[in-house]
C-alpha positions as a Python dict, from the first residue, in 0.01 Angstrom:
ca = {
    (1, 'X'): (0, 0, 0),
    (2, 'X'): (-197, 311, -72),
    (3, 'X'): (-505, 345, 140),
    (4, 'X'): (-870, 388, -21),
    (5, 'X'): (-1064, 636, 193),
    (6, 'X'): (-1337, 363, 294),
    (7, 'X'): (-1083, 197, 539),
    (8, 'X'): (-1111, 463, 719),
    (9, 'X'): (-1273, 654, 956),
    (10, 'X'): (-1349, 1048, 929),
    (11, 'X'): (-1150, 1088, 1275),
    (12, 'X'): (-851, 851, 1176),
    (13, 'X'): (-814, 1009, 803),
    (14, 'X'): (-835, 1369, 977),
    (15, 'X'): (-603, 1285, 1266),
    (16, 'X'): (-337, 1183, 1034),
    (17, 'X'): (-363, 1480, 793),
    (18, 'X'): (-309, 1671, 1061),
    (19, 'X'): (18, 1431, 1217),
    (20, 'X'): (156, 1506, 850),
    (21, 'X'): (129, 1847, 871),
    (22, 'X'): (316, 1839, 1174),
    (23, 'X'): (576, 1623, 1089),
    (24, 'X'): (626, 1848, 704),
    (25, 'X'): (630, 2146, 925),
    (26, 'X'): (945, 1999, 1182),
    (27, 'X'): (1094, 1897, 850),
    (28, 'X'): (1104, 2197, 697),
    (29, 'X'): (1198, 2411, 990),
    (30, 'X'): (1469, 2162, 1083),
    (31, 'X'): (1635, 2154, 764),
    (32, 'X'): (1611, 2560, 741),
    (33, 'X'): (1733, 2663, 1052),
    (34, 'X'): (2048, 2321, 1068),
    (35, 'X'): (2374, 2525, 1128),
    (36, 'X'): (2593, 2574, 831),
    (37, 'X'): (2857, 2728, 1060),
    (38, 'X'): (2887, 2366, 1199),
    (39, 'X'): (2972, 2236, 848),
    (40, 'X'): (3275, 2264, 622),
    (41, 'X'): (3231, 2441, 300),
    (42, 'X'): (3276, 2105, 96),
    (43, 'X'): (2979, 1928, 329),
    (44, 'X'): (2782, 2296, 217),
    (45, 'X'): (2862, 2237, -158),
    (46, 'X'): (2710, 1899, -119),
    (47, 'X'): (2404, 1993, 79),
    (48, 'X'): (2341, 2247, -240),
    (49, 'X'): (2372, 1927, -455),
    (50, 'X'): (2087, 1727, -307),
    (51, 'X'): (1839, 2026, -460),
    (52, 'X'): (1835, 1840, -803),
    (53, 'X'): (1886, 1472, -673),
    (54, 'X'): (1549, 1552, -456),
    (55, 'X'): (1382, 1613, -776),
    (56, 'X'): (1502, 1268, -967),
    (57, 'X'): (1491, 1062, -705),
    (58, 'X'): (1128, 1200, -664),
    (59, 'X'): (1051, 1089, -1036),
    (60, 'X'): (1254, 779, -985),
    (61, 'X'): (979, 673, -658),
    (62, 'X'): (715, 789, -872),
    (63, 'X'): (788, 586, -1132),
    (64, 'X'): (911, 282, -999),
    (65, 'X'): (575, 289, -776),
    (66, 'X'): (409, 185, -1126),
    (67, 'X'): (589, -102, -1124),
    (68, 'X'): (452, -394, -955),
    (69, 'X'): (619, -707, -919),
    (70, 'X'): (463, -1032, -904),
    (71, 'X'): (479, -1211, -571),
    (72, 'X'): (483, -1589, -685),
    (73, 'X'): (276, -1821, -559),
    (74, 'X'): (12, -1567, -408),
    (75, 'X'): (-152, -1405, -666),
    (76, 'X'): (-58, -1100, -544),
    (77, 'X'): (172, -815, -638),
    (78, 'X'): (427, -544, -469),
    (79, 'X'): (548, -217, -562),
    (80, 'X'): (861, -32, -415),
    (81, 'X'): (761, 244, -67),
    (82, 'X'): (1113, 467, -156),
    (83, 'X'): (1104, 609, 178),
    (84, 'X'): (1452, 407, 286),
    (85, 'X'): (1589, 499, -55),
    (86, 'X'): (1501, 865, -34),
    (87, 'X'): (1633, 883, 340),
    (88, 'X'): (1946, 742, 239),
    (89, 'X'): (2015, 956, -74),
    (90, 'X'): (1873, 1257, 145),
    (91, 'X'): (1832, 1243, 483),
    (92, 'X'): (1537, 1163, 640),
    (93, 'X'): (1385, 1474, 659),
    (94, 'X'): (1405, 1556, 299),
    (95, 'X'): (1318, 1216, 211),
    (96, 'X'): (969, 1257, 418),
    (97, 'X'): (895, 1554, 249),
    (98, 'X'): (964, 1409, -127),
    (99, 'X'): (782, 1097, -36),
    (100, 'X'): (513, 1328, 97),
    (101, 'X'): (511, 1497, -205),
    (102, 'X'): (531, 1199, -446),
    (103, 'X'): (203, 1054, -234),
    (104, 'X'): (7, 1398, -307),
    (105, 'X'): (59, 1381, -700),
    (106, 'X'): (-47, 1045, -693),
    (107, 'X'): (-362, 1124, -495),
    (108, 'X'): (-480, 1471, -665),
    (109, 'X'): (-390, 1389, -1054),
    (110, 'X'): (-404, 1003, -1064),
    (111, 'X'): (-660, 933, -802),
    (112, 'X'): (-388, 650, -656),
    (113, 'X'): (-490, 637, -256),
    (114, 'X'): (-773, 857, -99),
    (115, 'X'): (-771, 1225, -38),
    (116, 'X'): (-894, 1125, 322),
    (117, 'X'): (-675, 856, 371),
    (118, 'X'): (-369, 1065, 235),
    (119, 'X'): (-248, 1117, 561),
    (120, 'X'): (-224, 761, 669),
    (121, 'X'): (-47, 701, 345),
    (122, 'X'): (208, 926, 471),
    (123, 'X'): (278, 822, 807),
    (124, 'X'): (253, 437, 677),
    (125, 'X'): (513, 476, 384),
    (126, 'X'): (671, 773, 504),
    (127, 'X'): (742, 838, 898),
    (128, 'X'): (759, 457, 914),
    (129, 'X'): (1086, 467, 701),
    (130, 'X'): (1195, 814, 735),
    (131, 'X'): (1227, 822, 1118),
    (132, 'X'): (1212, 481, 1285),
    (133, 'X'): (1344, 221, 1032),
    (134, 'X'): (1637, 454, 881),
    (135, 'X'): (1799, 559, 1239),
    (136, 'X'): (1743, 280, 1396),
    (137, 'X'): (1826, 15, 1156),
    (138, 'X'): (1983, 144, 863),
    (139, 'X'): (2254, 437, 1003),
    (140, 'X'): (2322, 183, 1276),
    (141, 'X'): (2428, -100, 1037),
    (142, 'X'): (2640, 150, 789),
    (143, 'X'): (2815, 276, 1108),
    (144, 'X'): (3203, 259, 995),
    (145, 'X'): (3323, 190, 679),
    (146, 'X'): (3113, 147, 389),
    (147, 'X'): (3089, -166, 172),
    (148, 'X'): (2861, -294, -71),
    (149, 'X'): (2770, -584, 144),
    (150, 'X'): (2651, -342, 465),
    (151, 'X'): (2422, -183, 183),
    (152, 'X'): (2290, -450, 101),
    (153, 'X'): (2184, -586, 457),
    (154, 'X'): (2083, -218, 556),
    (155, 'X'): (1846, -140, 284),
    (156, 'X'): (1711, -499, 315),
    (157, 'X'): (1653, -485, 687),
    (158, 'X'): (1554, -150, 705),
    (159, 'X'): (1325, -220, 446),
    (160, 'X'): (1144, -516, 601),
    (161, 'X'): (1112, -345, 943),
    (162, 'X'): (954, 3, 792),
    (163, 'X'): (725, -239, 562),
    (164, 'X'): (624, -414, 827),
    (165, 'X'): (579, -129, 1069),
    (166, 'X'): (344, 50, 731),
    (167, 'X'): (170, -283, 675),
    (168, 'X'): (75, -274, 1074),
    (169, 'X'): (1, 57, 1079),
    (170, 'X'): (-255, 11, 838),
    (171, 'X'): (-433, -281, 1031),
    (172, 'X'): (-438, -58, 1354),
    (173, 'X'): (-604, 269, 1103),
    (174, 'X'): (-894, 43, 1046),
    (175, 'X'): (-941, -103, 1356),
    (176, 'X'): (-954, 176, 1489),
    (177, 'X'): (-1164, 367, 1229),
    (178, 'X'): (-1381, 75, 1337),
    (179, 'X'): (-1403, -141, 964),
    (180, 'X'): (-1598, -445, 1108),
    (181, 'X'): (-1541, -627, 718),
    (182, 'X'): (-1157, -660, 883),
    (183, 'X'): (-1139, -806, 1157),
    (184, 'X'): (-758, -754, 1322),
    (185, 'X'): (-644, -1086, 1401),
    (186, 'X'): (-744, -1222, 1014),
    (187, 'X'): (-613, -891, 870),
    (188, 'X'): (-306, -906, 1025),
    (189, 'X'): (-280, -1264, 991),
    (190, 'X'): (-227, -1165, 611),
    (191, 'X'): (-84, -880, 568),
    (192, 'X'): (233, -908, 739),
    (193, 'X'): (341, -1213, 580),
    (194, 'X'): (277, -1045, 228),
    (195, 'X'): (440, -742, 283),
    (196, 'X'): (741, -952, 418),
    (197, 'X'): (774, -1073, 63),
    (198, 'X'): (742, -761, -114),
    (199, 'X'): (988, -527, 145),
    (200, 'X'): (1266, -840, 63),
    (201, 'X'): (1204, -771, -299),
    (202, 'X'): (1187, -396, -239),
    (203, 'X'): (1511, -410, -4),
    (204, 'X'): (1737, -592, -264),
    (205, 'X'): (1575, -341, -511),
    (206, 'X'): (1661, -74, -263),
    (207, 'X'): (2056, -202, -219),
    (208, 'X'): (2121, -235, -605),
    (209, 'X'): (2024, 154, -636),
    (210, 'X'): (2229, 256, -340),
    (211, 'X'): (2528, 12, -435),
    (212, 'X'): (2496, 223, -766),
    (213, 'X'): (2503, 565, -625),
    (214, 'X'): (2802, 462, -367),
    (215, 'X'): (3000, 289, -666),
    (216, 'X'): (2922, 629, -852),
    (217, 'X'): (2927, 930, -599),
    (218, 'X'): (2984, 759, -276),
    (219, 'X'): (2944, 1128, -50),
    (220, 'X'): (2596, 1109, -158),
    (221, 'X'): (2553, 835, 108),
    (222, 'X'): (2866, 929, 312),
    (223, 'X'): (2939, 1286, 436),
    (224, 'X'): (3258, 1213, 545),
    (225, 'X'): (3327, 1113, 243),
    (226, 'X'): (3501, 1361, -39),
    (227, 'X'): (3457, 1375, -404),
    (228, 'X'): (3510, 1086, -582),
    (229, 'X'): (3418, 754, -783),
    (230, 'X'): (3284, 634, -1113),
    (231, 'X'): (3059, 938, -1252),
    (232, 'X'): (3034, 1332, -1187),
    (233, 'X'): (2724, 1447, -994),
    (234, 'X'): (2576, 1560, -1332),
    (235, 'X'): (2606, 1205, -1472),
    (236, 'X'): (2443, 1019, -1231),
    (237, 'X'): (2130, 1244, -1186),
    (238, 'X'): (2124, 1275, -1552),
    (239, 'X'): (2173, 871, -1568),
    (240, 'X'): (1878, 860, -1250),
    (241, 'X'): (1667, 1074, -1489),
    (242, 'X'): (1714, 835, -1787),
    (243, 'X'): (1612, 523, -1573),
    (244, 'X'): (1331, 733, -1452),
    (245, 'X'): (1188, 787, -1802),
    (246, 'X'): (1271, 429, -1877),
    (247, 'X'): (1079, 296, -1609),
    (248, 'X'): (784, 570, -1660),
    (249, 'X'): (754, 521, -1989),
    (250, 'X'): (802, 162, -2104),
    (251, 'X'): (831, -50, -1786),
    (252, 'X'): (513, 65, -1661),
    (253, 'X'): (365, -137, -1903),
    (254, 'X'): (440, -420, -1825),
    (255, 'X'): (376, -404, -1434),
    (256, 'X'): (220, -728, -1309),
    (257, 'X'): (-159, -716, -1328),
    (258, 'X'): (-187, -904, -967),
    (259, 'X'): (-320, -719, -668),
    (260, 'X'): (-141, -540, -450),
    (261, 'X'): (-117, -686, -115),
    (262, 'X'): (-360, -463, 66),
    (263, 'X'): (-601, -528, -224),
    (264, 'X'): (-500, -897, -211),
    (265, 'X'): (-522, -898, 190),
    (266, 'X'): (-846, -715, 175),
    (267, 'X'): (-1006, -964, -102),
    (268, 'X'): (-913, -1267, 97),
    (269, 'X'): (-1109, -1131, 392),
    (270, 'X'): (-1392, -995, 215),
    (271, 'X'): (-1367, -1166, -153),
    (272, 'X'): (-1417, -795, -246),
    (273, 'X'): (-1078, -582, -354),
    (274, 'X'): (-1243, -281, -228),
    (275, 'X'): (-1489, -131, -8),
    (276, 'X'): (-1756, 119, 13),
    (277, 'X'): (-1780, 428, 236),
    (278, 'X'): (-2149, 574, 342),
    (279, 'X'): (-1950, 875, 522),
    (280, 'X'): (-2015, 1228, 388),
    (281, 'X'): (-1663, 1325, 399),
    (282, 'X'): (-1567, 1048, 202),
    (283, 'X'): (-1815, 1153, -54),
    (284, 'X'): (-1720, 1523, -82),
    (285, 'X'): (-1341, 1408, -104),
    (286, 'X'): (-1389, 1159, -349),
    (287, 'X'): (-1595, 1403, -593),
    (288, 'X'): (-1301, 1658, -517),
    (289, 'X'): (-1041, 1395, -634),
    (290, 'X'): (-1242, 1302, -916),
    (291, 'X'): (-1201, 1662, -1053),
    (292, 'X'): (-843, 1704, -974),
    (293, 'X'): (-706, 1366, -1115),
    (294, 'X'): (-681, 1386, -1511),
    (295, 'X'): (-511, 1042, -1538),
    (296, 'X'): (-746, 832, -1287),
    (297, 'X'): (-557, 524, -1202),
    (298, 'X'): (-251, 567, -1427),
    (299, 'X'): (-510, 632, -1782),
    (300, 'X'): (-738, 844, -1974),
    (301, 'X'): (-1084, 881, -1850),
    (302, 'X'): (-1361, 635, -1987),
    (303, 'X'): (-1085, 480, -2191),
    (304, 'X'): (-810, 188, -2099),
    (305, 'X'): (-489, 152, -2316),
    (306, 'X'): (-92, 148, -2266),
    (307, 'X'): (-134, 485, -2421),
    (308, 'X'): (-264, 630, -2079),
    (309, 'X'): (5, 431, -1905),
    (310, 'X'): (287, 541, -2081),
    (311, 'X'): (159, 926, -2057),
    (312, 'X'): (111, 874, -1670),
    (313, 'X'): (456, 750, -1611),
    (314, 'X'): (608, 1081, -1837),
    (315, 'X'): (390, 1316, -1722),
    (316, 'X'): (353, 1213, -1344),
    (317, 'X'): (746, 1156, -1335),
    (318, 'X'): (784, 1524, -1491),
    (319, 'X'): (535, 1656, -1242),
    (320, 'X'): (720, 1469, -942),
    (321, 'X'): (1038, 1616, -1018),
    (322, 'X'): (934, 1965, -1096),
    (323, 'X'): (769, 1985, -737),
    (324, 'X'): (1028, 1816, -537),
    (325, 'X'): (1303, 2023, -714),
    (326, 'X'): (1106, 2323, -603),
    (327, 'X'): (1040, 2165, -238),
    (328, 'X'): (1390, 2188, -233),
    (329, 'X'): (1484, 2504, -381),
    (330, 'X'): (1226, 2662, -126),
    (331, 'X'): (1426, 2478, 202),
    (332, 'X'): (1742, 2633, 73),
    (333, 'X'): (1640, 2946, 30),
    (334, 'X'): (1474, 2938, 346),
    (335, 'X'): (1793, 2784, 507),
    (336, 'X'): (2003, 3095, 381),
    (337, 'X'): (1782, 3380, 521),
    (338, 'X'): (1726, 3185, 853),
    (339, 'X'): (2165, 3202, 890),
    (340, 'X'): (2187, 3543, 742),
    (341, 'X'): (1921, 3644, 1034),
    (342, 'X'): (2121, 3474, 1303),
}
């Protein structure tokens, strides 16, 4: 569901940057300046933890974002949003940030959603999740004791609702942004229904992981919850990591070939998959993306091949990681000297 700039207007693509800006900005200074003193030490051990799981399960959304899934019977196609998965694993503020993150790397090195449109992208498969469908969906139905089941019908419905709220939210960005090619009522008429499918897929996707990780390490979803299960932490980020290559490098390939199902929704409006911009700040953006994005659409310029898929998924996943372990490391840091000032 990654927005092209040309569904968009100048006002809409700049409003948005700047919403995300906001929003990274409350995430960061919330996470920095959260109270230790109102933690035990083993819930600050555990915090520390989540540094290198933000950097996996960064690669892992990457990654599995390459992956699209056939939708039968609609020619279409659907790739996992991670922001449920990432809010679970991380809290939701940490989870915005990484999927933040995850959506700039695609945008500046593999030209995947515009530079203008970034900010939608954000809010659609980030806020969405993070802060609406998590807390009000998710945390409520894993109140209590855990069990594989609850996970299963959280992530699922959690999943569906921030979908749908994405899906919508992209309707209302080009109403608004005034794209007369989509008109709302036949838009929306099609892309709900579609991105129903895919968040059921992506939900049941989403539960398997978590089931996983709870089976494994189950205070990494639980904070009441001490030490204990199947694996060490080191084993199941280095076991994340492994999938994470997997997926990156070998999966990939064999993603389904379909549209997506905004490019599917757009092409039954318009019997186009994409649109044209006139606007000057699309322009200058593109031509700035252009120069930025050495793997354009997950391969090697002027050339197609698995070769440049394979590369993408390594490369990108390494990339991903790297940044969202430093995201991270730069919160803690900044957490420390914000309680050793007060």
């Amino acid at each position: 569901m990654h927005m092209a700039d040309a569904l968009i207007s100048p006002v809409v693509g700049g409003t948005l940057w700047a919403a995300t800006a906001g929003m990274t900005a409350y995430c960061a200074t919330k996470i920095s300046k959260e109270k230790n003193d109102s933690l035990d030490s083993y819930k600050i051990e555990n915090y520390e933890k989540k540094i290198p799981l933000m950097g996996v399960m960064g690669a892992f959304v990457f990654a599995s974002q390459m992956i699209n899934f056939t939708i039968p019977g609609t020619g279409s196609s659907g790739h996992i949003g991670g922001g449920i998965l990432l809010a679970s694993l991380l809290g939701p503020e940490a989870g915005f940030l990484t999927i933040a993150s995850v959506l700039l790397i695609q945008c500046l090195f593999f030209a995947d959603g515009g530079l203008l449109a970034y900010g939608c992208n954000v809010i659609n498969m980030g806020f969405f999740a993070c802060f609406i469908a998590y807390p009000l969906i998710y945390k409520k139905i894993m109140k209590g004791n855990y069990t594989t089941s609850k996970i299963f019908i959280s992530s699922i419905l959690s999943v569906v609702i921030g979908l749908q709220l994405g899906a919508f939210g992209v309707v209302m960005e080009t109403l608004v942004s005034g794209i007369s090619e989509l008109p709302f009522s036949t838009f929306v008429a099609l892309m709900q229904p579609i991105h129903l499918a895919i968040g059921l897929v992506e939900g049941i996707l989403t539960g398997c992981v978590l089931s996983f990780v709870y089976n494994a390490r189950p205070e990494l979803l639980d904070n009441k919850q001490k030490e204990g299960g199947k694996m060490t932490f080191k084993g199941i980020v280095t076991t994340l990591a492994v999938i994470t290559l997997i997926i990156g490098g070998g999966l990939s390939l064999v993603a389904s070939s379909n549209p997506d199902g905004l490019e599917w929704a757009i092409f039954n409006v318009t019997g186009k998959e994409e649109l044209k911009s006139d606007s000057k700040t699309s322009e200058v953006l593109s031509g700035i993306q252009e120069t930025t994005a050495f793997l354009p659409d997950y391969s090697f310029k002027d050339s197609e091949g698995e070769v440049g898929t394979t590369v993408s998924g390594i490369v990108g996943s390494a990339i991903t990681l790297g940044v969202c372990a430093l995201v991270g490391i730069g919160l803690h840091k900044s957490k420390q000297k914000s309680h050793k000032a007060n």
